[in-house]
N, C-alpha and C positions, 0 to 999 in steps of 0.2 A: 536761078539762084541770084539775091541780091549781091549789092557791094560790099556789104559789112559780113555777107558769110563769105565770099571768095576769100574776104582778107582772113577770114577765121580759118579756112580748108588751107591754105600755106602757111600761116603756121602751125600748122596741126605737123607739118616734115620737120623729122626731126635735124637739127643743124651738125652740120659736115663735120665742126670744129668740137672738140672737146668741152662743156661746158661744164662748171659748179655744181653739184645737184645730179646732173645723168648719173644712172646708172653702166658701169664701163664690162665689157667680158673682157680678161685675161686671160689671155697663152700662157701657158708656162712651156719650162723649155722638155716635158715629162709627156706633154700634150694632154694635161686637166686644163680646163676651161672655169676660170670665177668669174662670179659674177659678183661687184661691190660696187660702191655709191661713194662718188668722190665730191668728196666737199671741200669750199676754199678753206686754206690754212690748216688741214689736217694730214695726218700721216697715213699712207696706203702701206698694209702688209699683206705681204705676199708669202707669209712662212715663211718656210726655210731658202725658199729664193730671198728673201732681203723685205727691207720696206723703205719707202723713200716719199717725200713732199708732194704732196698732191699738186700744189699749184705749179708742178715740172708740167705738167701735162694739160692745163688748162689753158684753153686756144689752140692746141695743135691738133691736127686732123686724126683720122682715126687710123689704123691701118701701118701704124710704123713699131718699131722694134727698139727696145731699149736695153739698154744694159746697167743694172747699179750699182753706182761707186759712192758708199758714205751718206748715203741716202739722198744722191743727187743723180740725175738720169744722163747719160749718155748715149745718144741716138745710133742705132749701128744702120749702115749703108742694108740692098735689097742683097738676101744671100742667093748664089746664083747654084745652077743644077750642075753638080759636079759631075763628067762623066770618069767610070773605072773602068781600067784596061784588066782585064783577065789574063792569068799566070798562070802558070802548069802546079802553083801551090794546092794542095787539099787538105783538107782537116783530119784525116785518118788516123794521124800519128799526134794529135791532141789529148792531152788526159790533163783536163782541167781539176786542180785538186786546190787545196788551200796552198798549196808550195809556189804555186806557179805566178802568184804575185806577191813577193817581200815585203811590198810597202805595208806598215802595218797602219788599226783604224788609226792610234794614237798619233804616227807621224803623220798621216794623212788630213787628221782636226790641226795637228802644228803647223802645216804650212796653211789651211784657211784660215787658222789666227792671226797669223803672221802678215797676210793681208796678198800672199800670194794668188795671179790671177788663175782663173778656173782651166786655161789651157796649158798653164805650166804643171801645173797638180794631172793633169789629164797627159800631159808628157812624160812627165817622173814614171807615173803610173808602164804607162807603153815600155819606157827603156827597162825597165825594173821586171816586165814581162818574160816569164821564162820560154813560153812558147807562143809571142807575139808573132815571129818572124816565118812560124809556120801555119799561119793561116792564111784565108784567102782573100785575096782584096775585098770581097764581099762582106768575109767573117768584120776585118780590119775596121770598115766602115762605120758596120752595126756596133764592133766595140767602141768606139770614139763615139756614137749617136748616145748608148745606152750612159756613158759615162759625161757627158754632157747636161744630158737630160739630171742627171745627182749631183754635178757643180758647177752647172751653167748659172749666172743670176743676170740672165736675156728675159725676156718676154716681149709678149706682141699685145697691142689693143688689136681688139677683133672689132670692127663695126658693127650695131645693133640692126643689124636687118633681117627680116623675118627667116629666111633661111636659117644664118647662126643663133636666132633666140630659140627654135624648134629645136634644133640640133642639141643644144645646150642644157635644155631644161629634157627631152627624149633621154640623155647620156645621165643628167641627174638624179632624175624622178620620173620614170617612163609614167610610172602608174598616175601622180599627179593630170598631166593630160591625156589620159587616156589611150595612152600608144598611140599617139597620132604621130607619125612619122613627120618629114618633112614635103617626102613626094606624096604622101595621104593624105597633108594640108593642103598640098598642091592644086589634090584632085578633085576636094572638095569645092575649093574656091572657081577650078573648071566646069564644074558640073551645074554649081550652083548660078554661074552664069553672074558673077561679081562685074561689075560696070561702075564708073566715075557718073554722080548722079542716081543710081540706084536707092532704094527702101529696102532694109532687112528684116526680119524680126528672127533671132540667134537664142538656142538655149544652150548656154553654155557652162556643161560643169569639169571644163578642162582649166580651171585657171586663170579662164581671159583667151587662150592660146587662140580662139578662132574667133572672137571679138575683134583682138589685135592682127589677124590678118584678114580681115574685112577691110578693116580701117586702113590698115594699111597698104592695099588694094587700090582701095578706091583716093585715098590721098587727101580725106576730108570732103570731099562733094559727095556727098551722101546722106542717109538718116538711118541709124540705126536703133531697134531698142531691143533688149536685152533681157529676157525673161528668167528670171533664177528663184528662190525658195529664201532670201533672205531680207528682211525687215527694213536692211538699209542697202544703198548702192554698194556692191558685192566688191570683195579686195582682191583686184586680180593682177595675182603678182608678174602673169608677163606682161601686160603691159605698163610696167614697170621699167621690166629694160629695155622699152622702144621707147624710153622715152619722150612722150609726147606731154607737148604744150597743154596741162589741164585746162587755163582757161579755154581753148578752143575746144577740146575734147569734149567738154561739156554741152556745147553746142548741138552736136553730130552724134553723141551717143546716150540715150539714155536709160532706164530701166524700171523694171518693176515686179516685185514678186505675185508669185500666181493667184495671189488672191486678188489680187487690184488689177488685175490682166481679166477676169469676171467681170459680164456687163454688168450681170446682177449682184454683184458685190457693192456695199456701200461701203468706204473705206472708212475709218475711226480718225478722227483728225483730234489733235490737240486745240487746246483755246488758241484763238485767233487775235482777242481782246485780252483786258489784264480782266482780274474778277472786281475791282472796285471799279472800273472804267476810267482809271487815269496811270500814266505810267508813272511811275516813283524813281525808275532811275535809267542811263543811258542802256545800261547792262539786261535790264528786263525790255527796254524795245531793241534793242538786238535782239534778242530771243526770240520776241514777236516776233518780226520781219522774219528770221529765218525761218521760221514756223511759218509763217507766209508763204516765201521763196518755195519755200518746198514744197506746200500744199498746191501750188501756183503750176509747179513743173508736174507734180505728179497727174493733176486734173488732165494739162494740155496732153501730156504722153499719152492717157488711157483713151482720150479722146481721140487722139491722131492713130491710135490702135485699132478703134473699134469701125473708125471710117474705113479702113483697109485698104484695099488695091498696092500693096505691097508685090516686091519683085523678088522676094526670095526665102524660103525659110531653112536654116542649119540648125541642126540638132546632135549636137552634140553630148549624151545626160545619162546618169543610172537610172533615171525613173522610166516606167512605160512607155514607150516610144508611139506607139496607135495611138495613145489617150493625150499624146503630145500634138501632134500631126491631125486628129482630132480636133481639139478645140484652136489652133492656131489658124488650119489652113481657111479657114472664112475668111480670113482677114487677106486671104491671096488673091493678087490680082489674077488674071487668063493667060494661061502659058507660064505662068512663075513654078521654080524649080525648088522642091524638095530633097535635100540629103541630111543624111540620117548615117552618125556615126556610131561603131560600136565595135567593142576590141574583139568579142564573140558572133558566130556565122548565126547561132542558133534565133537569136530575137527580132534578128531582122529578116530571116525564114519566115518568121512566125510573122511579124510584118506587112512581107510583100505580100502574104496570101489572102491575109485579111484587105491589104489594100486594092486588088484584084479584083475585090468581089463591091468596088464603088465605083461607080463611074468617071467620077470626078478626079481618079488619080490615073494616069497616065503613062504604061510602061513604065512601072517600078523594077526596076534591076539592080541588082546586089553585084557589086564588083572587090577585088582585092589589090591591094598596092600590092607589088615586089621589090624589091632593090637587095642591089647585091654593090658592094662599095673597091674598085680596085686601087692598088699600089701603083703609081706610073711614074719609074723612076726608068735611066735609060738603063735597058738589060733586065730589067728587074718586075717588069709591069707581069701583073699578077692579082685572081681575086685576093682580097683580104683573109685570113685564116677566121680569124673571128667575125662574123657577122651578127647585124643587127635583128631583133625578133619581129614579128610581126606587129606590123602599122594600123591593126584594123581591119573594117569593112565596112564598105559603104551601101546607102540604098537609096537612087536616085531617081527622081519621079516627075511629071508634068503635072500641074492642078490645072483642070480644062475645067468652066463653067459646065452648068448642067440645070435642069428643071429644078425648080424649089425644093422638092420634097429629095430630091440625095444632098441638097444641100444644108438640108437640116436633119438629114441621116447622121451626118458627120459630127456634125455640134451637141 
């Protein structure tokens, strides 16, 4: 790698410090997670938790907790793990009814008007409780958590790292990326055998979601391109909240829909020239140039495609998966690794069996993530009641050269 891409793969990381422009995920204190785009000099709302000055939070790191007052931020310290002592209290003799808290909604909006803080409303509340004192420290917790979460105005920045952006956008919009879990991103990126300096070729119709954890894998030493069904470089909205440095971005990732992914495809280009052969204004060679730039990038990409020896291909797509893995794997070097996502068992069945019967593909095996997410509080650690659905299924494969004619089986 030269010196001018090194300088382009650092700053491809995204920076520590809050900047103009990133896009931020938020805690709330209910535990929903946003996702918003802070710009200097504008106002961030947060509903009903509040909204306050963006530029509170531009320059400070990611990862702290604030509190707001008046639309200005107040930084709260790390809150620490409280432990509870257990009391011979039970819940038995509880009969939660409308009686059993006086405070009504109306005096409860008069003291948030009033400008009363959220733990004095959260104390009225407890004293005013008719059957507070018979529950159990346990109970006692979860009601001060639950009522917290309804007039707390805390939140937390959450750091954009590939972890929390899966997490995030899975709780979302599972369907958007494909049910691809966080530990099924994981697995893919292990399978696929992801290295700093690696060639990918990625079909991705999650989003971006396994673009952005290439890329971010590898840390910009890399070359990616990017096979999708659309006309121009595809909008993929996570890699959005990884914010990365476009200009480098550009560098290291490129694309192209499947028609221009065809040797024998001749692409349709626009005029290169003006039609009288002089330009009339700065506005029409701009146009040109870009029309250039672009014919320039897409030439080098198909080219740097069809030469091959690539180290890895993910497929992540509703279209036919064999007719994917098909026309792609030519372009794979000897030993480069094959996976193949998909949120049903049945297509990559149907897959593996065809890919069996080629030489060229190598121990394809269909695997399944699990996760199961617990509570670990002290006394309290336990799986979660609700859990998350299924992540998917993989199909993982070796492409080993072989004589001409399976190689042109495949194609």
């Amino acid at each position: 790698m030269s010196t001018s891409d090194e300088a382009s793969a650092d700053n491809l990381h995204r920076n520590n410090n809050i900047q103009h422009g990133h896009t931020l995920l938020f805690k709330l204190p209910n535990g929903e997670v946003r996702g918003i785009k802070v710009e200097k000099d504008s106002i961030v709302s947060l509903g009903r938790v509040g909204s306050f000055f963006a530029n509170e939070l531009i320059g400070h790191p990611y990862g702290l907790s604030y509190e707001i007052h008046d639309k200005k931020l107040k930084r709260l310290p790390p809150r620490t793990m409280q432990e509870i002592e257990e009391t011979d209290a039970t819940n038995e003799l509880i009969n939660d009814d409308e009686l059993v808290q006086p405070l009504t909604v109306a005096e409860i909006e008069g003291l948030k008007k009033s400008g009363v803080h959220s733990s004095e409303i959260i104390q009225a509340q407890i004293e005013q409780h008719a059957t507070y004192s018979l529950k159990t420290e346990y109970s006692k917790d979860k009601y001060k958590q639950r009522k917290e979460a309804k007039y707390s105005k805390c939140f937390e920045t959450v750091e954009p790292t590939l972890f929390s952006v899966c997490d995030y956008w899975f709780k979302k919009d599972h369907h958007r990326i494909r049910d691809i879990r966080p530990d099924t991103l994981s697995q893919m990126l292990n399978q696929a055998n992801i290295r700093p300096g690696g060639r990918y070729i990625i079909v991705d119709d999650a989003s971006g979601l396994v673009v952005a954890a290439v890329l971010d894998r590898l840390g910009g030493e890399c070359r990616v391109i990017s096979i999708n069904d659309s006309d121009s470089p595809p909008a993929y909205p996570v890699l959005t909240l990884m914010n990365y440095d476009k200009k480098a971005l550009t560098k290291v990732l490129a694309t192209l829909n499947w028609a221009t992914a065809q040797e024998g495809y001749t692409p349709v280009i626009p005029p290169l020239e003006p039609p009288s052969g002089r330009v009339h204004s700065e506005r029409q060679r701009a146009r040109l140039d870009k029309r250039r730039a672009t014919s320039d990038v897409m030439a080098t990409t198909r080219a740097e495609l069809f030469a091959g020896e690539f180290d890895g291909l993910l497929v992540a797509s509703e279209y036919d998966a064999f007719q994917i893995v098909g026309a792609l794997s030519p372009y794979l070097a000897g030993s480069a690794s094959i996976v193949v996502q998909n949120q049903f068992l049945q297509p990559l069945a149907d897959l593996q069996t065809r890919m069996r019967q080629i030489p060229i593909y190598l121990a394809p095996s269909i695997t399944e993530g699990w996760l199961r997410r617990y509570q670990v509080l002290p006394g309290r650690t336990h799986p979660n009641m609700n859990t998350l659905g299924s992540g998917g299924f993989l199909l993982h494969a070796i492409k080993v050269y072989a004589d001409i004619t399976h190689a042109e089986e495949t194609r």
